[in-house]
Structure formats: structure tokens, C-alpha cells
N, C-alpha and C positions, 0 to 999 in steps of 0.2 A: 705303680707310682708310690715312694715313698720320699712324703715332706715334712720336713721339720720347719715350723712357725714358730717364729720368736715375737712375743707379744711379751717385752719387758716394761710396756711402758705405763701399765696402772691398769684398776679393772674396767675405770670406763673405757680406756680405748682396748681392752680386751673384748667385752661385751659388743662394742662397733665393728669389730670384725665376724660376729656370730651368722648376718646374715651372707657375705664371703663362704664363711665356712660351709653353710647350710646348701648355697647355688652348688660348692665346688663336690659336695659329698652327693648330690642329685646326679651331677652329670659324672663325675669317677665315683661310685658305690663302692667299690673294691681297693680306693688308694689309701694307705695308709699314713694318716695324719698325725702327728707328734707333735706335740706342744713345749713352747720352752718356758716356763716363768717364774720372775722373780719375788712376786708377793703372793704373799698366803693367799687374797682371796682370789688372785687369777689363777694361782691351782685349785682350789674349791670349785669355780668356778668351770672350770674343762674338764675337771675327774668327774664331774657328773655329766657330762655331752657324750651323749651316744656316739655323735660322727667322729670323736677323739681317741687313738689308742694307747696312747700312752702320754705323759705329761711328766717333764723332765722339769725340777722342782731345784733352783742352785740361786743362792743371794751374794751374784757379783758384787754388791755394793760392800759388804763386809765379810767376803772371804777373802783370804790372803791370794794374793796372783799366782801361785805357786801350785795352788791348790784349785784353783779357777783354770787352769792351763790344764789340768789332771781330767780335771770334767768335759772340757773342750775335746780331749782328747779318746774320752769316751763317744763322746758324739760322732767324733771324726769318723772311729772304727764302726760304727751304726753303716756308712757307706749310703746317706739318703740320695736322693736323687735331687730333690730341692729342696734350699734353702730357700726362706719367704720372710722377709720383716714385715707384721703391721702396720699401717700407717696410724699416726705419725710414730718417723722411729729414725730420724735427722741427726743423730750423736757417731762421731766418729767412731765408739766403740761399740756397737751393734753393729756398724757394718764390717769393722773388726772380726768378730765373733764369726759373721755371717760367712765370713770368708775361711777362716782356719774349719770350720767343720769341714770343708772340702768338699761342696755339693756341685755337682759339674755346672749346675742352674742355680743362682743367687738372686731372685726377686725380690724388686723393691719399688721406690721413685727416685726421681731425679727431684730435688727441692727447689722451690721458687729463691728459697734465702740461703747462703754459707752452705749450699750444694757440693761446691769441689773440696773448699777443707775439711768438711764432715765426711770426706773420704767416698761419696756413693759413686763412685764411681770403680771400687770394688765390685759393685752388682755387676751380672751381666746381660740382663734382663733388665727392663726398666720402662718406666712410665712417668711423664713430667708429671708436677703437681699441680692442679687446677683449683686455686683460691675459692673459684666458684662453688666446688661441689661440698656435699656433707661428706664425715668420713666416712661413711658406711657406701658410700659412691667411692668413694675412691679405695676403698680395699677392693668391693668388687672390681674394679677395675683393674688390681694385681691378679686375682683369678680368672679374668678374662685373657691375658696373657699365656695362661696355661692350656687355652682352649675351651673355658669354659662360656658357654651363650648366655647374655644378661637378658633378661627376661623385660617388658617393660614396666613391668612392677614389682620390686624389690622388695626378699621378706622382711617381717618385722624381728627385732631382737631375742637373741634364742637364749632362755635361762631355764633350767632342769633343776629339781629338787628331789633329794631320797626322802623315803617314808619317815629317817629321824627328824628331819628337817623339820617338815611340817607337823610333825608328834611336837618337838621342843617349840614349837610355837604356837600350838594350841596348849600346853603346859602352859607356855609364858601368859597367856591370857587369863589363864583360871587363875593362878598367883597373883596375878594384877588386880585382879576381879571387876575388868572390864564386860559389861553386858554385849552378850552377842548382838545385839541390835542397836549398838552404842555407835553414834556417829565418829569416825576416826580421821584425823588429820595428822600425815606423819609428815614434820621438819627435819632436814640437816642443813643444820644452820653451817657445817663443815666445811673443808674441802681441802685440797691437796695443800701439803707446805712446801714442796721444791720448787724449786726458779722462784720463791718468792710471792707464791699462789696465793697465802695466809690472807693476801689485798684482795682477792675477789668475794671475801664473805661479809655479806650486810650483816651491821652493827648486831651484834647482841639482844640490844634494847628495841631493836625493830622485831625482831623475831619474838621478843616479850608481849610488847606491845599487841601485836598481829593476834597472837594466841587469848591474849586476854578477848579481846575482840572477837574471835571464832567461840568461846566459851560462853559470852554473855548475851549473842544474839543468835547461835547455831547450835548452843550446848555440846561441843562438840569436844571431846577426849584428845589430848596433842599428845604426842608420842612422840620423842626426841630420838633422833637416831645419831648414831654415829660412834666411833671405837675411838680405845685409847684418850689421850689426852684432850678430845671430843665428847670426853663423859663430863669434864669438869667444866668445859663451856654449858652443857645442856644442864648444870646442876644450875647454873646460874638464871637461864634463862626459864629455866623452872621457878625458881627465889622468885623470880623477878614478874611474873604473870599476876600473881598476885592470888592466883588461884591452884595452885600447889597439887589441893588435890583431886584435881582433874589433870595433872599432866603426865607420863611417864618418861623416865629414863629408863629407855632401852638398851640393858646391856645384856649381852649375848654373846655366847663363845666362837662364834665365828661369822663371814659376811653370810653364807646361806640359811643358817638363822635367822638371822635380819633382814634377812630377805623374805623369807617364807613369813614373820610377823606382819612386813610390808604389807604384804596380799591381802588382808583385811581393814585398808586404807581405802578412804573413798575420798581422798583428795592426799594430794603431795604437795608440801612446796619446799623448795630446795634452791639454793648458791648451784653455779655450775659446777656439775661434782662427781664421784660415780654413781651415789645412790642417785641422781637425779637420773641416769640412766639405767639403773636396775629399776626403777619409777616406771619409766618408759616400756621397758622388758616385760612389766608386771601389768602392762595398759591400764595403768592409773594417770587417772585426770591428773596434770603436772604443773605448777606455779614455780618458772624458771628465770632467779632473778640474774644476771648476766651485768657483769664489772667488764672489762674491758678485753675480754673473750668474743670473736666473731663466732655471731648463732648460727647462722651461713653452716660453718664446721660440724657444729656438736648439739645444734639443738638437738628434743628428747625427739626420738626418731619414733614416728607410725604411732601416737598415741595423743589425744584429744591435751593442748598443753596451752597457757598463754604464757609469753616470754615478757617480761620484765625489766626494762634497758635503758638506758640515758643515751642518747644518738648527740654526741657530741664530736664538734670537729675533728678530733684526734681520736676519736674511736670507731671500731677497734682497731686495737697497736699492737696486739699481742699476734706473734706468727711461731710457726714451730723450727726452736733453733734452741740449743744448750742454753741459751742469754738468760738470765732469770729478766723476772718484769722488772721495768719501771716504769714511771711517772714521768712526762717532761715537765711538770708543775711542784711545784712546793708548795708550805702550810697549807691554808683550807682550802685551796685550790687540789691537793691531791688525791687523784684516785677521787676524784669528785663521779666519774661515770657508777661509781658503787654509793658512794655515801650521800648524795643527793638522793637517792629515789628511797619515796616515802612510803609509812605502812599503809595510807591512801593509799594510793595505788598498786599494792598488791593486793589490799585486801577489795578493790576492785577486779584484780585481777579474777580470785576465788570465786567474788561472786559471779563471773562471768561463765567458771567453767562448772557450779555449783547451783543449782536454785533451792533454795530452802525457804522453807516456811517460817 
């Protein structure tokens, strides 16, 4: 068996297909798996998975179509056997893609929303989409398709790290000159910017706030995380604590990095996001504050977490379709399901999944 998986759609929903991948390499040990991805840390993320052979590494979003046809057409000549979209993966061009590699088997879902014009009906294989489940249920549920048996307890999220990894993270610590027995709190205050995600991240000043709080009654070291233009929020939110030098900005040359730092966190709180799911991957206690994303979907799978959320008539709204978000509310009324919940209540949150002296 050889399959190629296109998991173009970010590392969290990369990472939510690891326990998938883990049933499907148990029960075929010998099928060769291939991976397609479009950001750096979802190839980081599969060149170190043992059950992966290879990871085909191509950024449709800003290569010319000319030249994105040329790669397509490498894959074609690969001659897999099947093609596989992770869930969620609802854009007409993924199932595009999925189709020109020319795998005699195209696995996917059928989607609850804009199903027929996002074209899945190119698959030939398929499986409706169950609102109810998490997505780590419903990718197994694409591999069960294949003939793979779901077991009744589903593994937890699979993250591998090489020996640099964890060397460049023990570095990063002696440079910081964080004590090994330092209590650590890591935030990302971040999270996605497409379809207009930038609205699921509590305020800044909650995130100040919070930390101020974990330092003055837990003495507790906060570690910002997050890449690119996520540095100069965490510079802020550093400013802003008021205790400067107890916090860190985390920057690091790649997510596995930041991930192997993660690993010496004895509490997370995080926007729904990816690192909230490398959190998860890493079984760290999780503080997951949740805007108008169903936790149903994404909450932090298989790890001690408490969710954070405004249960408000219209939430949540948010389903998987090209739409970017919106609001049906204007001025203070919007996106109130994020900006309404208070550092109270997260910071009961912590103390629920944390007991300190």
C-alpha cells in the first residue's frame, strides 16, 4: 500500500491526525505513507515520525500555478495507491489536488456545510461528517475505511523529537538562566490569522494580567510562546505584567524547538491554537480559553485540560468551510463569546488543574 496524505491545513489539524496515522501503521506496518505539507512546522513535524516515509514539502499558497502543476505532476508519476485528505480539508482545492495525483482511491468526508461546491465529491471513498465527534475521531474514521479496526480507546497524539531538538532546548534554558526547579507556565496568547481567526485570541491584557497573578502567588516563570509576528505581541504582554523579569520570550528557530522547550511546562494556557495541541501531545495540564470554536471538535485531546468558554446563544458558529469568521453582532456586543471571559476565571481555571502551596 502506498498513500499519500495531504494535511495542508496547519499543525494543529496535522498533529490530530497522528493518532490515524499510529492505528493505520499498527494494522499495515509495511504501507508506505507520504505526507504532503504546506508549512514548515507540518514538515518538521512528520520528518521526525517514524511511521512516515517521506514528506513532500510545496507552498501552494505562493507558488506560481505553473510551477505547482509541475509538482502535482511529480506526485502523479509516484503512482500511489491512495490519496487521503485530513479532516478538516472542505476547500475545493484540495480536493482538486487530491484528484490530479491520480490515486485510483481518494479518501475523505462528505461535509455537513458547502459539501457539493467544495467539489468532495471528486473523492471516491468517503465518509459523512459527524458534528458530534472530535477530529481525531473522525480521521480515524477515514482509516477505518481502509480496513483499519478502531480499537475502543483511541491513542493519544504522536510528537517525536531528534537529539538537536532537545540539546537546543536545554541550551535555551541555561541562557535564560531559568532554575531547573523553576515552576513554569507556558502561554500562547496566539493563533491562526486566516478566515479571520486573529478574533479567537483573548485580549493581551488578560494574558498580562493572568501572569502577573501566577508570579505573585505561585512565583511562577511565564514563557511566551509563539513565532513571527507573535514575538511582538509576547513583547507586549511581557511590558505589561509588570514583572518583566520573570517572564520569557520564547524565540526559537523552528516549532520543534518550541516544542521540546514546552516539555519543561508544568502548566499551559493557550487561545485555541496549535501549540494548544502540541500542549496536549506533550501531556501537559492545558488552560484552553475557546472564542467561538466548538470544543466538541478540537478540544486538547487525552491530556488533564480545563476549557474556558462563554456558552452563549449563538455559540458556537464557527464550521469548517473557506467563509472566514464572523460575528452576527456589532460594537461591544462582538465576538463577546472571547472578550467577556475574565482573568477570574481562568485563573480559576489553573488553579483547578494546579495545586500550589
Amino acid at each position: 500500500m502506498r498513500l499519500l496524505v495531504f494535511a495542508l491545513s496547519g499543525i494543529g489539524d496535522a498533529l490530530l491526525f497522528t493518532p490515524a496515522l499510529a492505528l493505520l501503521k499498527e494494522h499495515f506496518p509495511e504501507a508506505e505513507v507520504d505526507i504532503v505539507a504546506m508549512f514548515p512546522g507540518v514538515r518538521e513535524l512528520y520528518e521526525r515520525h517514524p511511521g512516515v516515509h517521506r514528506v513532500w514539502f510545496w507552498d501552494f499558497l505562493r507558488e506560481p500555478v505553473w510551477r505547482s502543476l509541475g509538482f502535482l505532476w511529480r506526485l502523479r508519476r509516484e503512482r500511489y495507491d491512495i490519496a487521503l485528505t485530513v479532516y478538516p480539508s472542505n476547500r475545493w482545492e484540495y480536493n482538486v489536488l487530491v484528484w490530479l495525483t491520480g490515486a485510483p482511491l481518494r479518501v475523505g468526508h462528505r461535509y455537513a456545510h458547502l459539501d457539493f461546491c467544495q467539489l468532495n465529491w471528486l473523492k471516491n471513498r468517503t465518509v459523512p461528517e459527524d458534528e458530534r465527534l472530535h477530529n481525531v475521531e473522525e480521521n480515524v474514521r477515514l482509516v477505518a475505511l481502509l480496513g483499519v479496526p478502531v480499537p475502543p480507546e483511541l491513542p493519544p497524539l504522536q510528537l517525536f523529537f531528534r537529539e538537536e531538538d532537545l540539546r537546543a532546548a536545554e541550551h535555551w534554558y541555561a541562557v535564560e538562566g531559568i532554575p531547573a526547579e523553576a515552576f513554569c507556565v507556558g502561554f500562547h496568547a496566539g493563533s491562526a490569522v486566516f478566515k479571520n481567526h486573529v478574533r479567537r485570541r483573548w485580549a493581551p491584557e488578560n494574558f498580562a494580567a493572568l501572569a502577573r497573578r501566577l508570579i505573585q502567588e505561585w512565583e511562577a516563570w511565564i514563557l511566551l510562546f509563539g513565532a513571527g509576528a507573535e514575538e511582538e505581541l509576547n513583547e507586549r504582554i511581557r511590558a505589561q505584567t509588570g514583572f518583566p523579569e520573570r517572564c520569557r520570550v520564547v524565540r526559537s528557530p523552528s516549532l520543534m524547538v518550541s516544542a521540546a522547550i514546552m516539555r519543561r511546562c508544568q502548566l499551559f494556557v493557550s487561545n485555541d491554537s496549535a501549540l494548544m495541541h502540541v500542549a496536549a501531545a506533550l501531556q501537559l495540564p492545558t488552560v484552553a480559553i475557546f472564542a467561538y470554536t466548538n470544543p466538541v471538535y478540537v478540544r486538547p485531546w487525552k491530556t488533564r485540560h480545563e476549557l474556558v468558554r462563554r456558552e452563549l446563544p449563538c455559540s458556537p458558529c464557527f464550521y469548517y468551510s473557506p467563509r472566514p469568521v464572523q460575528c452576527r453582532w456589532s460594537g461591544e456586543k462582538a465576538f463577546m463569546c472571547i472578550s467577556s471571559i475574565t482573568v477570574e476565571e481562568v485563573w480559576h481555571a489553573c488553579q483547578r488543574l494546579c495545586v500550589r502551596e
